[in-house]
LODRENGU-893811 format. One line per field, with one value per residue (C-alpha): chain; x, y, z; residue number from 1. Coordinates in pm, 1 decimal. Example, Ala and Ser with C-alpha at 12.3 -4.5 7.8 and 13.67 -1.06 7.14 Angstrom:
<nodes>
chaine = [A A]
x = [1230.0 1367.0]
y = [-450.0 -106.0]
z = [780.0 714.0]
num = [1 2]
</nodes>
This chain:
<nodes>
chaine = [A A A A A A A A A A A A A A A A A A A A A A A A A A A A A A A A A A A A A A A A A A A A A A A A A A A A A A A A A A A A A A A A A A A A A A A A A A A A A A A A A A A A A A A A A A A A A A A A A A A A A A A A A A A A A A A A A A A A A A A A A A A A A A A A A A A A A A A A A A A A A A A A A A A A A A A A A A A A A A A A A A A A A A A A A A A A A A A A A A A A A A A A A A A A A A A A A A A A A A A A A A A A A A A A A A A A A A A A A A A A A A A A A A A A A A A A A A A A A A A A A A A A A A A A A A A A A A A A A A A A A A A A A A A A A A A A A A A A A A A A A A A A A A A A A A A A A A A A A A A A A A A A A A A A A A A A A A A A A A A A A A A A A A A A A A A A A A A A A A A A A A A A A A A A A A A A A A A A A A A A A A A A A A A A A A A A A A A A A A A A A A A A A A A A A A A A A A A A A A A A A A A A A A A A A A A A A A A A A A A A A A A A A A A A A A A A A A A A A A]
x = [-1251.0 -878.1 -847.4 -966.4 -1115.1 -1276.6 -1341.9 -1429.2 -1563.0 -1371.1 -1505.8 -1279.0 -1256.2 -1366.3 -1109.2 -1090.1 -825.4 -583.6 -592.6 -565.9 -325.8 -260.6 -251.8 -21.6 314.1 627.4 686.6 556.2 324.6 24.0 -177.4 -384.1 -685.3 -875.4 -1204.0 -1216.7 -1473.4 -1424.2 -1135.1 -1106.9 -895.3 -774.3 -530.4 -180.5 -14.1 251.5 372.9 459.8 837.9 708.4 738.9 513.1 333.7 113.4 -54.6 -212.4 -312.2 -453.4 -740.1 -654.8 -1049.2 -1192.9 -1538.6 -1477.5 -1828.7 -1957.3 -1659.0 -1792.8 -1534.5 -1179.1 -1044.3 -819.2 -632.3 -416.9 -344.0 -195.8 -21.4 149.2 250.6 345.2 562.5 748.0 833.2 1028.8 1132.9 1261.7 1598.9 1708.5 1559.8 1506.9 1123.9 969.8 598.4 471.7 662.6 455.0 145.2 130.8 241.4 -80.0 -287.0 -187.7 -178.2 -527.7 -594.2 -397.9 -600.0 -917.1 -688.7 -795.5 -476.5 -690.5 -711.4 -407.6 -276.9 -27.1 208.2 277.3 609.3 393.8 83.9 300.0 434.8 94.3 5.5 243.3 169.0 -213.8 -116.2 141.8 444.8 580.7 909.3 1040.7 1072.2 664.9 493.3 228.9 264.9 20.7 -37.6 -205.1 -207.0 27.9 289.2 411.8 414.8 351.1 22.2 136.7 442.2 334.4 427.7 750.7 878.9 1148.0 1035.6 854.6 1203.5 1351.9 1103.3 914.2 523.2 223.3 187.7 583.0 662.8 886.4 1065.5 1351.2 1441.5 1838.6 1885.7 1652.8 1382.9 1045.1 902.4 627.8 713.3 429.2 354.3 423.2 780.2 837.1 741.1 998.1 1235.1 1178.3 1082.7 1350.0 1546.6 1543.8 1898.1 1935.1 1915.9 1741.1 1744.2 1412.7 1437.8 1169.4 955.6 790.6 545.3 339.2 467.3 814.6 1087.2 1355.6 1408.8 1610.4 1779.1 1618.5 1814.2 1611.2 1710.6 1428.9 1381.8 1041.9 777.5 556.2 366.7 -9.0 -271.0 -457.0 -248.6 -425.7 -362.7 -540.4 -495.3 -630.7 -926.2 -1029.3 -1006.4 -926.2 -690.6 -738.7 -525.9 -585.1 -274.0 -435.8 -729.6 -642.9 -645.8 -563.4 -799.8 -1115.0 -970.7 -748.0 -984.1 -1224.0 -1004.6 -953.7 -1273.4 -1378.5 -1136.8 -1258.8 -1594.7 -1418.9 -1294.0 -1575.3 -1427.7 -1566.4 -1487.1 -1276.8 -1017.7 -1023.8 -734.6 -670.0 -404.7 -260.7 -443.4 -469.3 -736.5 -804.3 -1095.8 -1337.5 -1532.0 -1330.9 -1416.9 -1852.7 -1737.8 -1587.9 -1835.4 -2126.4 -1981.6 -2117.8 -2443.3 -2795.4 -2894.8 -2910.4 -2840.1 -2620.0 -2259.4 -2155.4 -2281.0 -2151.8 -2269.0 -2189.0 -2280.5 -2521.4 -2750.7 -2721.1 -2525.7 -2513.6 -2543.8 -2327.0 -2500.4 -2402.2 -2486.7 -2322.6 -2317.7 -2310.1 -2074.0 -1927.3 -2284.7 -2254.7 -1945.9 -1842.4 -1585.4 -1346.7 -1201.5 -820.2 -797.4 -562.1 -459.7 -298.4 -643.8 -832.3 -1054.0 -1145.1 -1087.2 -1267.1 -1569.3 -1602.5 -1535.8 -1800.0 -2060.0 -2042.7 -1998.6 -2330.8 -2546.4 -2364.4 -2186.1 -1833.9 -1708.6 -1400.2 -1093.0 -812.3 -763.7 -961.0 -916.7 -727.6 -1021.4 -1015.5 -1341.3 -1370.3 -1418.0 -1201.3 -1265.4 -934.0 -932.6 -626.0 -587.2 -344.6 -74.6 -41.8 -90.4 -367.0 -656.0 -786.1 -1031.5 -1232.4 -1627.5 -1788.3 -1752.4 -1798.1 -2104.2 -2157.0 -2492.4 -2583.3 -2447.0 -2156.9 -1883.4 -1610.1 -1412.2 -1445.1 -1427.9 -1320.6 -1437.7 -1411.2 -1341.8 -1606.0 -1304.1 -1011.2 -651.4 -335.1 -71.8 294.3 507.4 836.8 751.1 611.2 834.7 922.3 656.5 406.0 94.3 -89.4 -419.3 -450.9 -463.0 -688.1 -910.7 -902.0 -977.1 -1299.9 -1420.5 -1354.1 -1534.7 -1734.6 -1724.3 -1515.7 -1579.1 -1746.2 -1449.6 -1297.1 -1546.7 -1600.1 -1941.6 -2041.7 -2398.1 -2295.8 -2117.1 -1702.9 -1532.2 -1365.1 -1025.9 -775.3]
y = [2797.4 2835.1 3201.0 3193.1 2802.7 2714.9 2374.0 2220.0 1845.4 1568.1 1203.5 955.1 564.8 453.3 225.4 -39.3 48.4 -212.5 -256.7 -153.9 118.1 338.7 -25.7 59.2 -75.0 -46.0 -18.1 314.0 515.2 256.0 58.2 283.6 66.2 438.4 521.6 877.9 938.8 1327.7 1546.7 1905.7 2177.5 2493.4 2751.4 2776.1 2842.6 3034.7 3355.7 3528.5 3363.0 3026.0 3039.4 2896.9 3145.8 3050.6 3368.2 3257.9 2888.6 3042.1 3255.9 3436.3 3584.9 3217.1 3309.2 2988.3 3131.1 2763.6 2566.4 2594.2 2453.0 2570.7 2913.6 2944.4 3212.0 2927.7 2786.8 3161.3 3158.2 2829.2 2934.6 3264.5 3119.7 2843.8 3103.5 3350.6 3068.7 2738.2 2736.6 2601.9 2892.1 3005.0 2807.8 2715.2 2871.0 2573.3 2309.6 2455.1 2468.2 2144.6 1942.2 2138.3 1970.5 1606.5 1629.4 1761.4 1461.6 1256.0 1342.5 1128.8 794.6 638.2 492.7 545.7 923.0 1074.7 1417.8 1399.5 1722.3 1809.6 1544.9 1228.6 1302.8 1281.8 974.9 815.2 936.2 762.4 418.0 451.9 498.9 150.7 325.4 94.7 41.5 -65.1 -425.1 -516.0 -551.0 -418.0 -241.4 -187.1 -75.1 -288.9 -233.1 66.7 -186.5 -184.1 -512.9 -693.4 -733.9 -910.4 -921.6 -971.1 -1255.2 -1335.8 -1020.1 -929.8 -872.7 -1266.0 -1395.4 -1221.1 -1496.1 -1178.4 -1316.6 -1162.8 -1072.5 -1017.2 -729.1 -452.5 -387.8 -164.5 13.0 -29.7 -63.6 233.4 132.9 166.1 237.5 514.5 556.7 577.3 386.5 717.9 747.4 382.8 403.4 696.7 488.1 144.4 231.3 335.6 313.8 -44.1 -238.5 -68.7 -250.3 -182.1 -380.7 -502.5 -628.3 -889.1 -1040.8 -1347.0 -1597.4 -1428.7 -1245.8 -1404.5 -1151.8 -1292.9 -1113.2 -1181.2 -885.6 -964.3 -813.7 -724.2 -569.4 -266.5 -374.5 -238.4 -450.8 -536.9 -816.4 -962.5 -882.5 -1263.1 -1587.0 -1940.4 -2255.1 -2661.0 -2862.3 -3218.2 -3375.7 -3039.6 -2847.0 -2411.6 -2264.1 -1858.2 -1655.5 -1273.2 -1152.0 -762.0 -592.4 -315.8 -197.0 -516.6 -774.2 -741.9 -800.5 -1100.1 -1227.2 -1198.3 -1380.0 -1689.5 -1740.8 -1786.3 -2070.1 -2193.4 -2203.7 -2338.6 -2625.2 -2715.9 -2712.2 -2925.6 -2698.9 -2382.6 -2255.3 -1862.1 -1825.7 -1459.9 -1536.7 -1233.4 -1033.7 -661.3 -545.3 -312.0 -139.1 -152.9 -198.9 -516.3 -661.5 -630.3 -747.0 -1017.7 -1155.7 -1095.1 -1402.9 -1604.3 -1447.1 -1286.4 -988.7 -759.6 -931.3 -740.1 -737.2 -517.2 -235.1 120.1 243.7 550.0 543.7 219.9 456.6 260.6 505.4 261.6 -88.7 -217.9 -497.1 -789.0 -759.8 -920.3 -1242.2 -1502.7 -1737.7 -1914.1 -1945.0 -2302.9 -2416.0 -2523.4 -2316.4 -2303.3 -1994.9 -1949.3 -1698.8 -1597.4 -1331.7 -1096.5 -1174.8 -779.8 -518.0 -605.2 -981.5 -980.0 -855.9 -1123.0 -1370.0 -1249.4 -1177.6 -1555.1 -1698.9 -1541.7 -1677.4 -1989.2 -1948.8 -2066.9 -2255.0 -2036.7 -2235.7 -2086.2 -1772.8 -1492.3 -1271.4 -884.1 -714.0 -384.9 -271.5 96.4 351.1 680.0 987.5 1070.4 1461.6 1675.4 2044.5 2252.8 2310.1 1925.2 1819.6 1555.4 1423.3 1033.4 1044.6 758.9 828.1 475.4 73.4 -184.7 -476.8 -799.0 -865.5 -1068.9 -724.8 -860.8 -520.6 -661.6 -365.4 -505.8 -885.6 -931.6 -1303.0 -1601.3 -1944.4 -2225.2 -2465.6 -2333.8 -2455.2 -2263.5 -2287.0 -2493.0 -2209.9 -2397.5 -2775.7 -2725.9 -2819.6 -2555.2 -2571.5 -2749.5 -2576.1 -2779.0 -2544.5 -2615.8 -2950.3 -2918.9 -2722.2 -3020.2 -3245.2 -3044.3 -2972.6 -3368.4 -3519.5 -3176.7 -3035.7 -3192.4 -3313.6 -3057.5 -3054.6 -2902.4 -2629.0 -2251.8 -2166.1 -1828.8 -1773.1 -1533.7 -1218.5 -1288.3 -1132.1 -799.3 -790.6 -671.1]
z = [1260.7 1073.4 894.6 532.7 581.7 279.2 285.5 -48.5 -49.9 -307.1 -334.7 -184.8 -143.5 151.1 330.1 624.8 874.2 1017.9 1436.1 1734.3 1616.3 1293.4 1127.7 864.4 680.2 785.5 418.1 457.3 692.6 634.9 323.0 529.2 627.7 655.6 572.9 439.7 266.9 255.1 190.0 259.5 189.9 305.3 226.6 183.8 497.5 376.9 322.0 -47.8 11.3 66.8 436.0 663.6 861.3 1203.9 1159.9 895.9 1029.5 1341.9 1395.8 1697.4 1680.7 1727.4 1910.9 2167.9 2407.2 2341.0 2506.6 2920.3 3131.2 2927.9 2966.3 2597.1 2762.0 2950.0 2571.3 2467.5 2796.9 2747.5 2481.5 2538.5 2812.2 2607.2 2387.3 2587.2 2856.9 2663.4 2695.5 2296.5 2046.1 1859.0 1857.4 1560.7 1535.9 1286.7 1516.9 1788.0 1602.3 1461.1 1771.8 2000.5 1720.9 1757.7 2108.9 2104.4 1923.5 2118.2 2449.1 2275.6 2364.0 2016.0 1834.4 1514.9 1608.6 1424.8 1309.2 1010.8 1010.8 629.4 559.8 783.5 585.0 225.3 351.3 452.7 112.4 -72.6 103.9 -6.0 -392.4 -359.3 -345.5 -34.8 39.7 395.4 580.8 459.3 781.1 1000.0 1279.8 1573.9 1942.8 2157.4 2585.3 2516.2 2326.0 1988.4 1797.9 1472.8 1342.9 1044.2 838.0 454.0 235.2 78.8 233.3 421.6 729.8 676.3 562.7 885.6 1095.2 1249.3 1350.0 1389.5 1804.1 1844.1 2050.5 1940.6 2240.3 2047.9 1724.1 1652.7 1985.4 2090.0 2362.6 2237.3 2572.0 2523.6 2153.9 1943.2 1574.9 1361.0 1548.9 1525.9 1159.0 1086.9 1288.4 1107.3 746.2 500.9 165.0 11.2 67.8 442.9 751.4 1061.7 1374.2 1585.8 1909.2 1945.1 2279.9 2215.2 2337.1 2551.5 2848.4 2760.9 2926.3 2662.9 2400.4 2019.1 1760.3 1420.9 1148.2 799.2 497.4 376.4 51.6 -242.9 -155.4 -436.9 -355.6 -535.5 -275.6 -387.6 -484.6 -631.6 -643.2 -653.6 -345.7 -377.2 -440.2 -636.8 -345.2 -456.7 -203.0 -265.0 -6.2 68.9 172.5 168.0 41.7 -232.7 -580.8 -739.2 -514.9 -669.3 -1030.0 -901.7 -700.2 -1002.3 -1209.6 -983.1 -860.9 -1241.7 -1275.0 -948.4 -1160.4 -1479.4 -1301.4 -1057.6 -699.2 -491.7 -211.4 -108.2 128.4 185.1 365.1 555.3 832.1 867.0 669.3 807.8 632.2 346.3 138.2 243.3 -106.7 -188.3 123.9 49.1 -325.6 -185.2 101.5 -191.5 -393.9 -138.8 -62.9 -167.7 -307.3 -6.9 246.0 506.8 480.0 791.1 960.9 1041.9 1385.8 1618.0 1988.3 1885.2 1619.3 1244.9 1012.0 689.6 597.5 327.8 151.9 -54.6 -434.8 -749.3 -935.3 -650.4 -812.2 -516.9 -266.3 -308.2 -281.8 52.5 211.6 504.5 620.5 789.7 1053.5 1327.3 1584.4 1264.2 1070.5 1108.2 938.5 634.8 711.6 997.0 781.9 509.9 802.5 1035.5 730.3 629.2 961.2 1052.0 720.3 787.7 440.6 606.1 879.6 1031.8 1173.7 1351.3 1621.2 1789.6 1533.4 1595.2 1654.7 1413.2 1379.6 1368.0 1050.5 952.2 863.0 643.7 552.1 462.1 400.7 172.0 411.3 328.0 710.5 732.9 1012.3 1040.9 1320.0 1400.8 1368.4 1359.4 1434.6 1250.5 1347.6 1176.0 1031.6 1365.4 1565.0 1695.4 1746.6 1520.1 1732.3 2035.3 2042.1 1699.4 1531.0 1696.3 1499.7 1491.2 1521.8 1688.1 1609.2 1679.4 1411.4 1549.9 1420.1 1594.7 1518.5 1164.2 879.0 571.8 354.0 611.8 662.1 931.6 968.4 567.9 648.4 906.9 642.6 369.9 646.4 788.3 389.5 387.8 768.4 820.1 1196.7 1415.2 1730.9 2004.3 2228.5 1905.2 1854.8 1991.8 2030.7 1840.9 2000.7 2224.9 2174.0 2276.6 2524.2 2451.3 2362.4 2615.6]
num = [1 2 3 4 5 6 7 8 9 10 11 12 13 14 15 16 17 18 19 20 21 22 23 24 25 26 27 28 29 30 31 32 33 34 35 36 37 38 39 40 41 42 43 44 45 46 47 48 49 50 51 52 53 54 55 56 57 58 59 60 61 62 63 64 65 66 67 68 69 70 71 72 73 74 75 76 77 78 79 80 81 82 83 84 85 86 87 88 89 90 91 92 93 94 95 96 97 98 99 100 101 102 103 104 105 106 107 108 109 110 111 112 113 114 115 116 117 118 119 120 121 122 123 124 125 126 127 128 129 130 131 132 133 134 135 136 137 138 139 140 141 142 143 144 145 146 147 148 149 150 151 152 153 154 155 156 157 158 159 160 161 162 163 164 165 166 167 168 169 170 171 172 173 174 175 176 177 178 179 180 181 182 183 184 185 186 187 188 189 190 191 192 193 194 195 196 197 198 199 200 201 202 203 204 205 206 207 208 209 210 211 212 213 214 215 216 217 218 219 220 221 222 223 224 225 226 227 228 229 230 231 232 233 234 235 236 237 238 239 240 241 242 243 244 245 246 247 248 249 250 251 252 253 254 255 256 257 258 259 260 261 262 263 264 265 266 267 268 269 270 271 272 273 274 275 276 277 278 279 280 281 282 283 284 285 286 287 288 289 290 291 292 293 294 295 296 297 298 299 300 301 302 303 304 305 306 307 308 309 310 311 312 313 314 315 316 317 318 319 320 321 322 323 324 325 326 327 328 329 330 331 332 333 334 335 336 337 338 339 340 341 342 343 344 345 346 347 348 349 350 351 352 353 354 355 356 357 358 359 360 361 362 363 364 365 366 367 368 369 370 371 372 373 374 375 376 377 378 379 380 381 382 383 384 385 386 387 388 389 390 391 392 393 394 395 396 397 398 399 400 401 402 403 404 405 406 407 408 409 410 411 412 413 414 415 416 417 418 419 420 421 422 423 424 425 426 427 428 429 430 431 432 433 434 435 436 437 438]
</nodes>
């Protein structure tokens, strides 16, 4: 236990976290995607000059009898050693300090795991409260590489032609090899007007590679856009899931009402998730009065079930939803919840497969933990974590062949709302759990 630890509990939202990495915008150090719903503090780790002090962050008394198979002494001697050995002092105690903390967090190999020194932690800070500024995309780990999970609408990473699934092989020319999302972040994110350089792998296990140039730029983009297609057909996209959704989404569906759709397209390509809240708001619109949203689990025991509850307003209106590979979280919760009461038919991709829930807590010295304590399960107990959702119908958007403004998955959407199912050759079976992700 820290010296003078005095933790002291404060409410907080509980979030959805964004895949297989610290899912997070470029724009900043995350939309976050976390699920704290605790926050604890500590003391000031600093001296009466307003220097930081590791004397007073440690507790050099720490009774550690319970721990079996570690003798501490070999931490104290590490450090004892890289402090009157290392060649370039003089050696920062905090640096020290602080970096023994996220590797000890490190060593649990969970992406979501992360430790936020002071500065990291203000910046993941500032991305929660909508203060993003940067290229406006996603960034993720996935089999120890850095790519794109999804670049966000009409922003400039999108207008650059970055997709979700590229591979960040480089940062302005710097290899990426072994670099990890919060360095990539620092190295990508940045004032508005400023360019940075991304060196893109594509299709697949593709060894060529392309320099994409984008200009940072503040990204202040509607989280839900609406508009008519044909034949009274509502088109609702959720780009994100965040302060402003519910109340847009609100707003739209009662025109959707208004004007009596015949049927709906939800459309959450790329989508990387969100709150968590806004997601069960959203799913309830199509079903009952306590039926079963998602599930939080640890090591398979139930922790909570998040059910649906609300006004119902859209449980009979036919509905398609859009998916793909960038589609996670949050997204992958209102699609598996009404895929499983048979609410929606989903067309598209395997979805990213972000399932698991945060624990977001910071302390006074302004540093900062996420560490992952649960998964997510649909309400048919599918681990949204490990195979994420897999389409009734799946079609693969023609990024190079398609026109500008052609949408062809759309069209497949107004065409299933229109026949129904297509043919079985066309359709993924969902009766069995999918494979995990790799």
């Amino acid at each position: 236990m820290m010296e003078n630890f005095h933790p002291i509990k404060i409410r907080a939202s509980k979030y959805l976290g964004l895949y297989l990495s610290i899912t997070l915008f470029i724009v900043a150090f995350g939309l976050g995607f976390l699920f704290g719903q605790t926050i604890y503090v500590n003391k000031k780790v600093s001296n009466d000059s307003g220097e930081e002090q590791v004397l007073k962050v440690i507790n050099f008394n720490r009774d550690i009898s319970r721990i079996e198979t570690v003798d501490f002494d070999q931490f104290w001697d590490v450090w004892d050693r890289i402090k009157s050995k290392y060649v370039n002092k003089p050696i920062n105690d905090i640096d020290l300090f602080y970096g023994a903390i996220s590797g000890m967090v490190y060593a649990l190999n969970d992406p979501y795991s992360l430790f936020f020194p002071p500065k990291a932690a203000e910046e993941f800070t500032k991305d929660l409260s909508g203060e993003l500024e940067g290229i406006g995309a996603e960034i993720g780990i996935k089999n120890n590489q850095l790519l794109i999970v999804a670049p966000l609408a009409d922003s400039p990473a999108e207008k650059a032609g970055l997709r979700p699934g590229d591979k960040i092989m480089a940062v302005d020319k710097e290899s990426t090899f072994g670099m990890g999302v919060n360095e990539a972040v620092g190295k990508i994110r940045g004032q508005a007007g400023t360019e940075v350089v991304l060196t893109i792998s594509r299709n697949g296990g593709s060894t060529k590679t392309q320099d994409i140039k984008i200009i940072r730029a503040k990204i202040n983009v509607p989280s839900v856009t609406f508009e008519w297609k044909s034949g009274k057909v509502a088109y609702l996209k959720i780009l994100q899931f965040n302060d402003d959704t519910q109340s847009l989404f609100n707003r739209y569906v009662k025109q959707i009402k208004n004007n009596e759709a015949k049927s709906l397209i939800l459309d959450l390509r790329s989508n990387p998730g969100g709150y968590l809240e806004a997601a069960v708001v959203i799913a309830s619109e199509w079903l009952k009065d306590g039926e079963v949203v998602v599930s939080e689990k640890s090591n398979d025991v139930l922790i909570k079930q998040h059910e649906a509850d609300g006004s119902h307003r859209l449980a009979d209106v036919p509905t398609v939803i859009l998916v793909n590979s960038g589609s996670a979280s949050a997204s992958e919760i209102v699609s598996g919840a009404l895929q499983d009461y048979g609410k929606a038919i989903i067309i598209g991709e395997r979805t990213f497969g972000k399932g698991s829930v945060q624990d977001f807590e910071t302390f006074m010295d302004g540093s900062a933990l996420k560490l992952t304590v649960a998964e997510w399960y649909t309400p048919d107990g599918r681990n949204i974590n490990q195979g994420g959702i897999l389409p009734d119908v799946e079609f693969k958007e023609d990024w190079d062949n398609e026109d500008v403004g052609e949408d062809t998955m759309i069209d497949k959407a107004v065409e299933v709302l229109k026949y129904g199912i297509p043919p079985p050759e066309e359709i993924i079976t969902t009766t069995t759990p999918p494979a995990v992700v790799q």
